[in-house]
N, C-alpha and C positions, 0 to 999 in steps of 0.2 A: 249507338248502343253504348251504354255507361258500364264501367267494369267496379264490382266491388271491390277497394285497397285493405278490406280489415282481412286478418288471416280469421277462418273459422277453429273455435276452441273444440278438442278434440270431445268426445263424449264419454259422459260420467258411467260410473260403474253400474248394474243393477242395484244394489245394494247401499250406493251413497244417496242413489236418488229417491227409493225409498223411505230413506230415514232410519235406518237400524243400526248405523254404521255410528256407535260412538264411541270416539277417540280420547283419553285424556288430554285435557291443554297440561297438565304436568304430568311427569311421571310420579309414581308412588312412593313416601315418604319411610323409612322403616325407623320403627321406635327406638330408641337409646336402650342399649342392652351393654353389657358393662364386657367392653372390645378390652383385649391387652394392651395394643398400642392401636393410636388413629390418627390420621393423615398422613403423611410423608413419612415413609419407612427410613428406620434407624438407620445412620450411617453405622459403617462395621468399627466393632470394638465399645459402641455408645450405649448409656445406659438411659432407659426414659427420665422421663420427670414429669412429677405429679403435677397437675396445673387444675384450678378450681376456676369453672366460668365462673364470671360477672352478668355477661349478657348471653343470652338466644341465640345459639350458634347451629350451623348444620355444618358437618363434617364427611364427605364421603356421600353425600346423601339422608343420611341420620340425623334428625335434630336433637341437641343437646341441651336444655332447660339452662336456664341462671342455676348455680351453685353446684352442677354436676364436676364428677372428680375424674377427671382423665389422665391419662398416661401417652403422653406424646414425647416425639425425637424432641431434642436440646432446642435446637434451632426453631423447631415450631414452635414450640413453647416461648422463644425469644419472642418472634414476631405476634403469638397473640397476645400478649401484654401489651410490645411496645402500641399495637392495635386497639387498647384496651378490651378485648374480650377475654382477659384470664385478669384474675386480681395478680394484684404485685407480691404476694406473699412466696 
């Protein structure tokens, strides 16, 4: 007598097999609405700084258009430049 080696996969739900069960492959995107500050919270004592995308950024989940005007900590602001996603102004 021959013994099966595969393990048997456990069985699906009513409802996956079905077909009714649909999942997004992403989660859902929330429009750019105009945040006080976004990404990484101020260190204490700091003041934001204005940065103007260059390119299509998403922040937090939110996508940000080319030429949108945000308000981000110092620091972020450093690295999306040095990243080129903020003009250099």
């Amino acid at each position: 007598m021959t013994t099966n080696s595969t393990t048997k996969k456990p069985a699906m739900a009513e409802s996956a097999m079905d077909g009714t069960e649909s999942a997004p492959a992403h989660p859902a995107r929330k429009a750019a609405a105009d945040p006080d500050v976004v990404g990484p919270a101020l260190p204490a004592g700091a003041d934001p700084v204005a940065v103007t995308l260059a390119h299509h950024h998403t922040i937090d989940g939110t996508d940000y258009p080319p030429g949108a005007k945000l308000l981000v900590s110092p620091d972020y602001a450093h690295r999306l430049r040095g990243q080129g996603y903020a003009t250099q102004s």
